[in-house]
Residue frames as qw, qx, qy, qz and C-alpha x, y, z in Angstrom:
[[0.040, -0.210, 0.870, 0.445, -15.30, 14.32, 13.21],
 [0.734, 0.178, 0.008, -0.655, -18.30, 13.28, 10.94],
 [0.310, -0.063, 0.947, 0.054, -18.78, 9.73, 10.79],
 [0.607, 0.301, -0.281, -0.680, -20.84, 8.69, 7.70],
 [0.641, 0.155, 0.751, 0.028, -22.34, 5.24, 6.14],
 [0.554, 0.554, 0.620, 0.043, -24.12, 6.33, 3.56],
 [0.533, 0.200, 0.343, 0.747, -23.08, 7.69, 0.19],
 [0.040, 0.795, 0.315, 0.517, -25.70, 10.85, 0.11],
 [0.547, -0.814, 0.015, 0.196, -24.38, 11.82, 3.56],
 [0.670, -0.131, 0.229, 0.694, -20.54, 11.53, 2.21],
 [0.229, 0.570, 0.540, 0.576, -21.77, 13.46, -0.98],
 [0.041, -0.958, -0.220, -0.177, -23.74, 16.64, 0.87],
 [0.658, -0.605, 0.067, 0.444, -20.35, 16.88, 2.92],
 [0.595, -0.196, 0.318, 0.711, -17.89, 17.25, 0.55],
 [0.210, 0.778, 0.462, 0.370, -20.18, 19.46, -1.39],
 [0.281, -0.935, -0.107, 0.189, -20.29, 21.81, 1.77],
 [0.482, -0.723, 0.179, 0.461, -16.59, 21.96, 1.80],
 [0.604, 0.048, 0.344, 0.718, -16.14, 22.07, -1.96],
 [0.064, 0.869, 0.325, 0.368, -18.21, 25.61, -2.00],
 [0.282, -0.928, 0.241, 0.025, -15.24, 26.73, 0.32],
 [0.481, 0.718, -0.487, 0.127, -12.88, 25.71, -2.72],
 [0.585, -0.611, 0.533, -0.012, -11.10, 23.57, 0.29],
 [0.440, 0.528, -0.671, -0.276, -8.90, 21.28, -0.37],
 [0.848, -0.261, 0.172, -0.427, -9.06, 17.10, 0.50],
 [0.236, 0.463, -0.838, -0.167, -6.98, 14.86, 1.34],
 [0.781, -0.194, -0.049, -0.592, -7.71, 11.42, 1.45],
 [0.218, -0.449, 0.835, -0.232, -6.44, 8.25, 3.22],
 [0.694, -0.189, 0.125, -0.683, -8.26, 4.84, 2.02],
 [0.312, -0.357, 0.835, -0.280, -8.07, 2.53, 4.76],
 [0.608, -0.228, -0.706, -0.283, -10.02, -1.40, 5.02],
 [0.686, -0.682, 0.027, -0.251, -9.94, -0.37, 9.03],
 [0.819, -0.389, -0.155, 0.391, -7.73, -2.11, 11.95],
 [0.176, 0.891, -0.315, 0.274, -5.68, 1.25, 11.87],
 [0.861, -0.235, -0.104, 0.439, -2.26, 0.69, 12.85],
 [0.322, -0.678, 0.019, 0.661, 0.53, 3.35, 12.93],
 [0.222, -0.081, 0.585, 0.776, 1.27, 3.68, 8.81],
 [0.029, 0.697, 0.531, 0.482, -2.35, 4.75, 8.35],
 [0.149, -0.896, -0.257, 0.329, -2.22, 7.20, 11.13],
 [0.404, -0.512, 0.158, 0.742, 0.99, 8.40, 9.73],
 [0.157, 0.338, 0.658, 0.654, -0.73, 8.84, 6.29],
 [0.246, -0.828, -0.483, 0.147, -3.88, 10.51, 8.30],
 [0.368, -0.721, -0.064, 0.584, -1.50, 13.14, 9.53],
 [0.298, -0.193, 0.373, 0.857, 0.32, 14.11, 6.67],
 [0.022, -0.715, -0.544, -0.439, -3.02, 14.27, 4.56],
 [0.191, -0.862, -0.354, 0.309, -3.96, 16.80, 7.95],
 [0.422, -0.693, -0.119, 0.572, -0.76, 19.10, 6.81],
 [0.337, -0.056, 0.535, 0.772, -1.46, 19.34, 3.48],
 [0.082, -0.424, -0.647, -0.629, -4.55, 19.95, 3.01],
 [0.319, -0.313, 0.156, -0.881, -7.82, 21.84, 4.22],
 [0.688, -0.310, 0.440, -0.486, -9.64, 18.65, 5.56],
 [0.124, -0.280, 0.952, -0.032, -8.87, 14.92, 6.07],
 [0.820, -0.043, -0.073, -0.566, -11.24, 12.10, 4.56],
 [0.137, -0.205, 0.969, -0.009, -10.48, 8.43, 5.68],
 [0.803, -0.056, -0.217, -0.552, -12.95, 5.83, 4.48],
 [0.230, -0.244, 0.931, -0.145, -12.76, 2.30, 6.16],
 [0.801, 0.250, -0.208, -0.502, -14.08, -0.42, 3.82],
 [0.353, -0.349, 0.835, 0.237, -13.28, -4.11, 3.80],
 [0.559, 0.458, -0.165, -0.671, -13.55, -4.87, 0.38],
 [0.805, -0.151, 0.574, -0.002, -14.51, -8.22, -0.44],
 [0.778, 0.620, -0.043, 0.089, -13.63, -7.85, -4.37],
 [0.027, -0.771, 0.620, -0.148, -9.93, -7.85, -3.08],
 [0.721, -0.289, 0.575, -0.256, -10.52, -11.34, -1.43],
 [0.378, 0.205, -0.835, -0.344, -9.59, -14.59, -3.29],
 [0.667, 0.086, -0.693, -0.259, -10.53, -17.91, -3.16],
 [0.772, -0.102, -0.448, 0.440, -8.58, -18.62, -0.09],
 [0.046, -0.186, 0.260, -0.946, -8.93, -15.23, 1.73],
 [0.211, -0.500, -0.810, -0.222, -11.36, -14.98, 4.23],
 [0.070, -0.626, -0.239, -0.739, -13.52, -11.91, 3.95],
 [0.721, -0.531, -0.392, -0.211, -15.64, -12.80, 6.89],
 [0.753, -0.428, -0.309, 0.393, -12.19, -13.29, 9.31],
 [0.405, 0.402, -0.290, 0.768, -10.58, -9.96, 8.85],
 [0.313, -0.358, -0.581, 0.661, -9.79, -8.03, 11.70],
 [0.046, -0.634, -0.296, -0.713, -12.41, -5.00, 12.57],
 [0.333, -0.441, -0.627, 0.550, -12.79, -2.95, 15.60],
 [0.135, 0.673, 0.212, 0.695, -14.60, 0.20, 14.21],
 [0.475, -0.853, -0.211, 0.053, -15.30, 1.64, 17.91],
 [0.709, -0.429, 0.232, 0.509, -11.46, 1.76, 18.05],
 [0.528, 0.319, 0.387, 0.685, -10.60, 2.97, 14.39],
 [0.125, -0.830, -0.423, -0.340, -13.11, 5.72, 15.11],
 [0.689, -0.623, -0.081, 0.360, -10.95, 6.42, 18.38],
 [0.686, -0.324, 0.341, 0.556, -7.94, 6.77, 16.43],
 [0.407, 0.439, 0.433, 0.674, -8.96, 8.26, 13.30],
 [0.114, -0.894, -0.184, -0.391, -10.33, 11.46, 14.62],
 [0.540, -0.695, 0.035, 0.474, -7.21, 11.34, 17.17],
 [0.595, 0.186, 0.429, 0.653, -5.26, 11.25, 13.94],
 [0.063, 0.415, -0.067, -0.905, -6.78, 14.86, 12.94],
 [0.153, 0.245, 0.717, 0.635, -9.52, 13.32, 10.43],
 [0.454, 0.087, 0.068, -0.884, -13.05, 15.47, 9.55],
 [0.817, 0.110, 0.017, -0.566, -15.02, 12.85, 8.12],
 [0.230, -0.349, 0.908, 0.019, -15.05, 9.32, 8.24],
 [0.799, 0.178, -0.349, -0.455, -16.86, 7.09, 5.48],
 [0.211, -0.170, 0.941, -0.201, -17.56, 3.71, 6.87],
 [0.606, 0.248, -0.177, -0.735, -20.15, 2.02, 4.28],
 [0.775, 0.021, 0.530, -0.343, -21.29, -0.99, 4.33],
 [0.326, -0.144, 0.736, 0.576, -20.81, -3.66, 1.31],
 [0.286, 0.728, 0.599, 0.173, -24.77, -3.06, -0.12],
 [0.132, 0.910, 0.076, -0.387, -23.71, 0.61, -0.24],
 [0.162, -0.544, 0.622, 0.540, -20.58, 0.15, -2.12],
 [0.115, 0.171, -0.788, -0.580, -22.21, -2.49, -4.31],
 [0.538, 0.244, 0.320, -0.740, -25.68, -1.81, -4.97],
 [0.864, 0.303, 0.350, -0.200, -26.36, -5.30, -7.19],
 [0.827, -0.045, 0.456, 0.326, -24.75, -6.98, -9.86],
 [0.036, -0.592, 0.291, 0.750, -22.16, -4.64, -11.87],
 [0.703, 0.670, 0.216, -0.100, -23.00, -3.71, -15.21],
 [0.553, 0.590, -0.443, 0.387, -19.01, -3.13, -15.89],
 [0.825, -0.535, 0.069, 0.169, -15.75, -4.47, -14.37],
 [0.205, 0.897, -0.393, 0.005, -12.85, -3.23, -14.22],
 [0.966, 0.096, -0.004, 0.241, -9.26, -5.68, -15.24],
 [0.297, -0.756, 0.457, 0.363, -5.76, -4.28, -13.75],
 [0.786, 0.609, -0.065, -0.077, -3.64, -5.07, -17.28],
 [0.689, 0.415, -0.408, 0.431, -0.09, -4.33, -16.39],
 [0.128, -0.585, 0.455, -0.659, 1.64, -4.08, -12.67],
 [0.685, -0.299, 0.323, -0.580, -0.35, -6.76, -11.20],
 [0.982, 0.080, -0.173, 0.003, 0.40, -10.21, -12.63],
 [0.628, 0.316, -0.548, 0.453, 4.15, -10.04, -10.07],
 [0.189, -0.306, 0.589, -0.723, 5.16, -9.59, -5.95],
 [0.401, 0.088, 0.803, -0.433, 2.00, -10.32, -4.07],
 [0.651, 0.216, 0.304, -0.661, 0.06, -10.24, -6.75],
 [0.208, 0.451, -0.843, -0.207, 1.29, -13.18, -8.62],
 [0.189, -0.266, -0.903, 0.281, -0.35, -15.59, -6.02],
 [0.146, 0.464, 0.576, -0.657, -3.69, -12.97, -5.75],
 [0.072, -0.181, -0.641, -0.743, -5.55, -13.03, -9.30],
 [0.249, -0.712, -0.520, -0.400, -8.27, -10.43, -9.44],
 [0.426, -0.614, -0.429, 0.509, -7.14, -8.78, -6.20],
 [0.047, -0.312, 0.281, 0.906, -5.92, -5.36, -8.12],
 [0.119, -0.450, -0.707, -0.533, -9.42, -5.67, -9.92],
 [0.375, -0.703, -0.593, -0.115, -10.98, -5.31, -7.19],
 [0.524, -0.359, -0.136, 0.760, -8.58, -2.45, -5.74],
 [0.149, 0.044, 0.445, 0.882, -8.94, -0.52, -8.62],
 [0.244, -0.576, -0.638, -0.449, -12.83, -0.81, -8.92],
 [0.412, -0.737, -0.439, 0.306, -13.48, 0.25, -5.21],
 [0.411, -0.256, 0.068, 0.872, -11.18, 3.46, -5.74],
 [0.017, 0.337, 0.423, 0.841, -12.64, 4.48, -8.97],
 [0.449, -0.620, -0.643, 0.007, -15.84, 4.41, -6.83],
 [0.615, -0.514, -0.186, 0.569, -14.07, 6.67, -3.88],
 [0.354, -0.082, 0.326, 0.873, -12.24, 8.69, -5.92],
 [0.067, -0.504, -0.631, -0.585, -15.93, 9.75, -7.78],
 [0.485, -0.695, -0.523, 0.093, -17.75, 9.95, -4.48],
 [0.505, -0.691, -0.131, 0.501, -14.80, 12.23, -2.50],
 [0.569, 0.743, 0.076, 0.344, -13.13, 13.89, -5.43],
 [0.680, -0.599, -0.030, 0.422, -9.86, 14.37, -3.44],
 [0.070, 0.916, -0.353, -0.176, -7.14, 17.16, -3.85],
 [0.008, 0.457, -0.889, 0.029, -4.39, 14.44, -2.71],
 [0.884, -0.322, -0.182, -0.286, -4.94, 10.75, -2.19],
 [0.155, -0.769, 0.579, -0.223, -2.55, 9.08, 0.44],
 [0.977, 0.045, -0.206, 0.016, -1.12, 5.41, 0.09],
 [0.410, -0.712, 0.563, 0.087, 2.35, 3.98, 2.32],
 [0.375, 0.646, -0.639, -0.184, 5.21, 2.87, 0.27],
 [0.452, -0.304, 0.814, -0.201, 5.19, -0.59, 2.14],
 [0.670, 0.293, 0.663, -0.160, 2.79, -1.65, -0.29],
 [0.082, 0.139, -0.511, -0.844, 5.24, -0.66, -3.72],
 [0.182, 0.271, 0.872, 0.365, 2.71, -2.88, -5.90],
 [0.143, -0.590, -0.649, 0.459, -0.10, -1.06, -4.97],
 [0.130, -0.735, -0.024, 0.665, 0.90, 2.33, -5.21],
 [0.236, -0.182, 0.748, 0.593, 2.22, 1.37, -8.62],
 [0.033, 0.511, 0.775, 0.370, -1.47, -0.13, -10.22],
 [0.034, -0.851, -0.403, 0.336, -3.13, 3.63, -8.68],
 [0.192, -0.575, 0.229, 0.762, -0.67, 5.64, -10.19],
 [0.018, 0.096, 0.723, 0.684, -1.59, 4.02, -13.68],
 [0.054, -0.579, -0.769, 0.264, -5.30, 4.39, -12.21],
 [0.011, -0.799, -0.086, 0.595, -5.09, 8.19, -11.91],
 [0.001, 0.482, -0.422, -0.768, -3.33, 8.45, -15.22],
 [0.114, 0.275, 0.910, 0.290, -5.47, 6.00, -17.18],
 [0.011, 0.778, 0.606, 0.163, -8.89, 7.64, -16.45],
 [0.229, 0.460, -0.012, 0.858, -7.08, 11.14, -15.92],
 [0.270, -0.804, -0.505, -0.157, -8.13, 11.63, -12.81],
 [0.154, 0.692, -0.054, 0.703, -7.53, 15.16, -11.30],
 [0.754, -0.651, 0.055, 0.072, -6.05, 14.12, -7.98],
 [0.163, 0.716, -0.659, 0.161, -2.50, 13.86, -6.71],
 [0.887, -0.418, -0.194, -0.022, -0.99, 10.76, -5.17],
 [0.000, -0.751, 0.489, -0.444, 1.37, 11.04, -2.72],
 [0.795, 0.147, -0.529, 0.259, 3.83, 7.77, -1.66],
 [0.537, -0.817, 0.119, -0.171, 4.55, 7.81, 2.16],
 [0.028, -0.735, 0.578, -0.354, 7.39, 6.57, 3.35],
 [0.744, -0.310, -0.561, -0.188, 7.16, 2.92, 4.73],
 [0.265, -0.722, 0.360, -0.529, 7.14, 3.33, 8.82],
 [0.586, 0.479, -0.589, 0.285, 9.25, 1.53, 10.57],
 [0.742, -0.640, -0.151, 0.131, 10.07, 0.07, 14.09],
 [0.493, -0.770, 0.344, 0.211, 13.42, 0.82, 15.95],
 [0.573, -0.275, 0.712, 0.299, 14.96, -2.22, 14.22],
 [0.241, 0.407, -0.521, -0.711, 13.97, -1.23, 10.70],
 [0.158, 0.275, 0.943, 0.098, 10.86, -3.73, 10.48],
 [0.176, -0.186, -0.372, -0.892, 8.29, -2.43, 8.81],
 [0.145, 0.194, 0.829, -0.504, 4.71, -2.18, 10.49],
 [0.406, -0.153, -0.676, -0.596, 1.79, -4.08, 9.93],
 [0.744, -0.317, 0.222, -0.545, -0.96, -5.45, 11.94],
 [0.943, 0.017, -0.327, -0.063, 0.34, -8.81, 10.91],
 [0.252, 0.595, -0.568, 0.510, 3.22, -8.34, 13.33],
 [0.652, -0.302, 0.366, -0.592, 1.14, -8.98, 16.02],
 [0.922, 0.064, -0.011, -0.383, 1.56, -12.73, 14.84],
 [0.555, 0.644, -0.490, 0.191, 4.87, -13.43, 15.20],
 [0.824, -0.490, -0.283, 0.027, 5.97, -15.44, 17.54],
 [0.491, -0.817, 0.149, 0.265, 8.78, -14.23, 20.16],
 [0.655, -0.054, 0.617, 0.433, 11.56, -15.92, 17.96],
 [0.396, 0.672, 0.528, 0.337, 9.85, -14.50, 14.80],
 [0.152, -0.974, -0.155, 0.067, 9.66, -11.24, 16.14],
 [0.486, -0.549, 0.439, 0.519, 13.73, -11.23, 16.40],
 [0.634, 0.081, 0.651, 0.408, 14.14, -12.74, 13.53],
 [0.440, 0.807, 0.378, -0.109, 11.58, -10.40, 11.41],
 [0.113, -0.874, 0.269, 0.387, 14.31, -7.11, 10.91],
 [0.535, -0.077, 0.658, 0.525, 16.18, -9.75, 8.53],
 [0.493, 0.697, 0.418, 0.308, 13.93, -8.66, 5.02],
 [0.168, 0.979, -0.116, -0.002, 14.99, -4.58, 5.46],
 [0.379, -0.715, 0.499, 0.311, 18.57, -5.78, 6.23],
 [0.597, 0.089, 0.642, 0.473, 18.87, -7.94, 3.20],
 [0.508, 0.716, 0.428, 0.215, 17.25, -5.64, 1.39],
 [0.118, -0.987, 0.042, 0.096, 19.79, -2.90, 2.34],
 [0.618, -0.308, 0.635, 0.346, 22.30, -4.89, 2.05],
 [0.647, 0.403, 0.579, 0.289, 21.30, -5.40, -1.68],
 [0.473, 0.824, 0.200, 0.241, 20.98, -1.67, -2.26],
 [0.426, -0.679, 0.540, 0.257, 24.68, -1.00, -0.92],
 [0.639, 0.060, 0.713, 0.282, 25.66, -3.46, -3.14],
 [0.442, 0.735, 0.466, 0.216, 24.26, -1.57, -5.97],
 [0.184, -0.953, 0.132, 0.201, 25.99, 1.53, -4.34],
 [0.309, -0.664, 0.569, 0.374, 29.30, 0.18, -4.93],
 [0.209, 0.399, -0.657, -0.604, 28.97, -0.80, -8.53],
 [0.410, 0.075, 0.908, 0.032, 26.84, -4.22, -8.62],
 [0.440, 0.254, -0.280, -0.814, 24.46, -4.26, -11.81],
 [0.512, -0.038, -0.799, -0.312, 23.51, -8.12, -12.27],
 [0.644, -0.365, -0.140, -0.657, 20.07, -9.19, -10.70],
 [0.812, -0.467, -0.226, -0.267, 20.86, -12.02, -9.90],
 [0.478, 0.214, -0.503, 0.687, 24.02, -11.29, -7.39],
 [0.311, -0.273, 0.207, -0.886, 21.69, -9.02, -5.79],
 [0.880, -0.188, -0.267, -0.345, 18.97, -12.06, -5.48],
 [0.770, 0.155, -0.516, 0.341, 21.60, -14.11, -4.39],
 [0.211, 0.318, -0.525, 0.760, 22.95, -11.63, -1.91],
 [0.404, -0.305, -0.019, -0.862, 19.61, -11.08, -0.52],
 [0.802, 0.040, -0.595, -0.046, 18.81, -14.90, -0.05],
 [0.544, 0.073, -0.600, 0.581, 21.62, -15.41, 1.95],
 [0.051, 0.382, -0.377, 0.842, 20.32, -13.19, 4.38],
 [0.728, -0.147, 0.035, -0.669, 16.66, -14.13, 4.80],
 [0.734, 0.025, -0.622, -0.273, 17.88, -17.36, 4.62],
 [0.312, 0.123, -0.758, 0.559, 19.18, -17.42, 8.18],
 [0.549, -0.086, 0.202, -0.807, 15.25, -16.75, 9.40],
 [0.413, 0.109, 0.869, -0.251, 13.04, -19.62, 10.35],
 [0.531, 0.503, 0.010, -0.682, 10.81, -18.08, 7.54],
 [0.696, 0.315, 0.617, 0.192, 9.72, -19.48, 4.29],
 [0.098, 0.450, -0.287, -0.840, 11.07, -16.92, 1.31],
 [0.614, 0.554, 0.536, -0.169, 8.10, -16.62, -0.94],
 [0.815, 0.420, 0.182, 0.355, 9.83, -14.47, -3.16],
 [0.315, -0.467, 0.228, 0.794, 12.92, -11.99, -4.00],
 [0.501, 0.738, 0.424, 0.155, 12.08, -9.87, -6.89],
 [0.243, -0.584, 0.067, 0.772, 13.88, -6.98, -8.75],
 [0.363, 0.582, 0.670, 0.286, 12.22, -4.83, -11.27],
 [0.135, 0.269, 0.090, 0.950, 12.03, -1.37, -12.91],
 [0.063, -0.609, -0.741, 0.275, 9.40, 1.26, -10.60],
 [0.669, 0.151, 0.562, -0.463, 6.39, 1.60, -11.35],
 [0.638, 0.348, -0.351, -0.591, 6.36, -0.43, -14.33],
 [0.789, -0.074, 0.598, -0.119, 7.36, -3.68, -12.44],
 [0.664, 0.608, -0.393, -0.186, 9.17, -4.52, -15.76],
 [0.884, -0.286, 0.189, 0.317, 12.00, -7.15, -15.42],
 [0.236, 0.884, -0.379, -0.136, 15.78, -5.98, -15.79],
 [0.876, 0.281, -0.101, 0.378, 18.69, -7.92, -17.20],
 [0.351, 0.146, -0.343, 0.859, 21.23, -4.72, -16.03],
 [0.213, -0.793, -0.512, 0.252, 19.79, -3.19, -13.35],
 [0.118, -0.031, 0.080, 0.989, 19.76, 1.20, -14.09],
 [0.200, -0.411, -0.090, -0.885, 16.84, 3.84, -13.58],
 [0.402, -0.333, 0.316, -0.792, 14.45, 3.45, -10.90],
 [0.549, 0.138, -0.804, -0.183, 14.18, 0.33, -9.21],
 [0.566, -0.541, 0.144, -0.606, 12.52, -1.91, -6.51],
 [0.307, 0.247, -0.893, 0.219, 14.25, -4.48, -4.81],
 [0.759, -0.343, -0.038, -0.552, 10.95, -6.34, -2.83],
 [0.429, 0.168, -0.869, -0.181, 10.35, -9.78, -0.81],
 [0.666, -0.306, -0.116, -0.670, 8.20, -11.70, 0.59],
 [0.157, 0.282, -0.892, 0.317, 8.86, -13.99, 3.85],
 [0.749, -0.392, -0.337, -0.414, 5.94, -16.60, 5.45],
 [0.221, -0.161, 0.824, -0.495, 6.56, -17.28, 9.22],
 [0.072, 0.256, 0.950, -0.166, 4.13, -19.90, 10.92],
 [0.100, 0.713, 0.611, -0.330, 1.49, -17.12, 11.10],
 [0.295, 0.916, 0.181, -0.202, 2.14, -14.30, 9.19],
 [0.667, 0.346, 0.261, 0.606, 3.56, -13.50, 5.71],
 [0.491, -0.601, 0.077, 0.626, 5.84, -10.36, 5.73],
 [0.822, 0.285, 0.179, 0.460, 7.04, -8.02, 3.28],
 [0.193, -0.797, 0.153, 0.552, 8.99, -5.04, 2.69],
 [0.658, 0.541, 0.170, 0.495, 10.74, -3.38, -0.47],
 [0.198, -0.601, 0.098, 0.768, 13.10, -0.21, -1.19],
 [0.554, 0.752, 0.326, 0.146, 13.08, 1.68, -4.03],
 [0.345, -0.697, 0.216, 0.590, 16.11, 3.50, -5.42],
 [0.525, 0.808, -0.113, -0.243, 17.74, 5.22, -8.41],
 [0.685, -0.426, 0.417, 0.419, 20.31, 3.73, -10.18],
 [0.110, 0.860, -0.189, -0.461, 22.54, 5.63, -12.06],
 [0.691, 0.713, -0.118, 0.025, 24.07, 5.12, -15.74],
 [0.724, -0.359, 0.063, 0.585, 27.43, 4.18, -15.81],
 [0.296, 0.325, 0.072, 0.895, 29.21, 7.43, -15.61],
 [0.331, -0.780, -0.083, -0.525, 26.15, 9.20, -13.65],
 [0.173, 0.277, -0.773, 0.544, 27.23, 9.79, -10.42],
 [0.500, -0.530, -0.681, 0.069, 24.95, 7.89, -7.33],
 [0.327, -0.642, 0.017, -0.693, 23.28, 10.89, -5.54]]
């Protein structure tokens, strides 16, 4: 595996391997790998002709009240894990490489970004978006690879790629999962014994909700309602329940075509979330 810093090093690479027409996927990470970036790692490995991961923590993501300075980093470890993972090159750049003085343009997320987490995180999907375009320029990827845990996300890149036409694929993982159908994060690790039980409540309410849809339900808020009740039996705080057309994060009066049922749960230490995404059918279509 080629570990890189610096952009002209990233750059002669990908040169080499586009003059053997290969293909690239790409996987970008902010570091602390956990199991849903290896599992993104891998699949990039079986689609393509080599694997790029980049580990950045980007402070134009950060608010007010985020602190840059405390995320977690263990690059000795990521490094461990990404090249167990099957990657070829690993871009780890510094913030004076990524941002080489004050921008002469900035880039403003418009639609997708002003609900979920990012409601409570103005300017964070600015600063998503801007690092990418960046990335995206630098690695010119076949695929790029993002997990479904983060719908919102996935959502403001997809309009990314079609906005400035860029001539990649993305490709939506799967969100990966413990035993008990909690989704995994590094924030897990913060839960407290109690918490830890408790956690598995968001995917069950949220399954619960899209059953409910299975068997005829169409009005949001029954489904909000139904969803509640569940999370409500968790020490947690429910930040929010949300249901909305995906990816356009629209709001629906009757719920029908592609939808994301999301939510968002604060324990003592760490804020949770999880979503599904499913089709719902016209009345009269039948529910694949």
């Amino acid at each position: 595996m080629n570990v890189v810093t610096h952009i002209h090093e990233l750059k002669e690479l990908i040169q080499q391997h586009q003059r053997k027409q290969h293909s690239i996927g790409f996987v970008p990470t902010m570091g602390f790998l956990h199991e849903g970036h290896l599992t993104l790692a891998k699949e990039a490995r079986d689609h393509n002709d080599i694997v790029v991961m980049s580990i950045f923590v980007n402070p134009l993501q950060f608010g007010p009240n985020e602190d840059f300075e405390s995320y977690p980093r263990d690059m000795n470890r990521d490094q461990r894990l990404a090249e167990e993972a099957g990657v070829d090159i690993l871009f780890t750049p510094d913030v004076k490489e990524m941002y080489q003085g004050e921008p002469s343009i900035t880039m403003t997320v418009q639609k997708r970004a002003d609900v979920l987490c990012g409601k409570k995180r103005p300017g964070h999907f600015d600063g998503v978006v801007t690092v990418l375009t960046k990335l995206f320029h630098l690695i010119e990827p076949t695929k790029v690879y993002f997990g479904l845990k983060d719908a919102q996300q996935v959502a403001v890149i997809e309009a990314l790629i079609q906005d400035f036409f860029f001539d990649l694929h993305l490709v939506a993982v799967p969100t990966v999962r413990e035993a008990d159908g909690l989704a995994k994060s590094s924030r897990n690790v913060y839960l407290s014994e109690r918490e830890r039980q408790e956690a598995p409540a968001l995917y069950k309410a949220l399954k619960q909700g899209e059953v409910a849809v299975e068997k005829g339900e169409r009005d949001p808020k029954r489904i909000y309602q139904l969803i509640e009740k569940e999370l409500l039996q968790t020490s947690g705080e429910i930040d929010y329940i949300d249901i909305y057309s995906y990816p356009e994060l629209e709001p629906l009066q009757h719920l029908t075509g592609k939808v994301i049922l999301a939510v968002a749960v604060k324990f003592s230490k760490a804020r949770l979330i999880d979503n599904v995404i499913f089709h719902v059918p016209e009345s009269g279509e039948k529910l694949v």
